[in-house]
N, C-alpha and C positions, 0 to 999 in steps of 0.2 A: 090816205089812198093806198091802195093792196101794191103789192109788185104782183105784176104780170108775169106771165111764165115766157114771153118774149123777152120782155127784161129783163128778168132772172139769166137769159138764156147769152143774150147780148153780154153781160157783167162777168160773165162766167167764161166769155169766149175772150172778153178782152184780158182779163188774169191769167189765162192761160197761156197770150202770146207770148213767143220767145221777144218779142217787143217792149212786155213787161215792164214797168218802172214805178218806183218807190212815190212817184209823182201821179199813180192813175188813182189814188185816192181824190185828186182835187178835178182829174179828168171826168172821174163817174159822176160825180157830185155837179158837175157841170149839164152833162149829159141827162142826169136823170133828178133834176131839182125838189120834185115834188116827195121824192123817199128821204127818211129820217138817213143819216149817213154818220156814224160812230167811228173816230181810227183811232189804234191803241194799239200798242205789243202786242203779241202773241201771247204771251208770258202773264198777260194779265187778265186773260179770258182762262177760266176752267173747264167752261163748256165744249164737247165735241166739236171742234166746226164743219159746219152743213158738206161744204167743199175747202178741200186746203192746196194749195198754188205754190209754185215756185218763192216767190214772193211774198204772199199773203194767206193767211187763212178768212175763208170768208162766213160769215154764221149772221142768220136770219134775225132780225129785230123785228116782237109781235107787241106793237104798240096800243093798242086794239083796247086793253082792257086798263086799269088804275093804273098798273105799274107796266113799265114797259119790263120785257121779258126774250131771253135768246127760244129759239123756236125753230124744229125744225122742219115743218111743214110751209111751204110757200106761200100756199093758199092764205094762212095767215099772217104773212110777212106785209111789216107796213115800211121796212126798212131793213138797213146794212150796218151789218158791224166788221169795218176791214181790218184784220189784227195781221200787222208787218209781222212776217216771221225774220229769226234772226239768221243771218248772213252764214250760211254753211263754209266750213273751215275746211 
């Protein structure tokens, strides 16, 4: 199933709050079950991410065809990959 641009939009406001925490990886995935949902460092993504947060960088998962693939069109997005960034010194 696609992400909607309401979801997208919802996922996007909740990473942004100064609310923020290391645990909304297991909130979103709760919240939005039927998206593929990927968490990993920051550090281990090469790709641009879509949007990058306090917190997290967040980048598009287009599961769509054989291989799944980062993406950064919505429209194509069947999923999330939330990469923790590392804790500013």
């Amino acid at each position: 199933m696609a992400l909607a641009a309401i979801e997208l939009a919802a996922i996007e406001q909740m990473l942004k709050s100064p609310n923020a925490t290391p645990q909304a990886y297991l909130e979103l995935r709760q919240k939005f079950p039927h998206l593929a949902w990927i968490r990993c460092d920051a550090s281990d993504v090469t790709e641009t991410p879509y949007r990058s947060f306090d917190l997290f960088d967040l980048h598009l998962l287009d599961g769509s065809d054989h291989c799944a693939a980062i993406t950064d069109d919505p429209a194509r997005a069947t999923g999330i990959v939330l990469a923790k960034r590392a804790a500013a010194s």
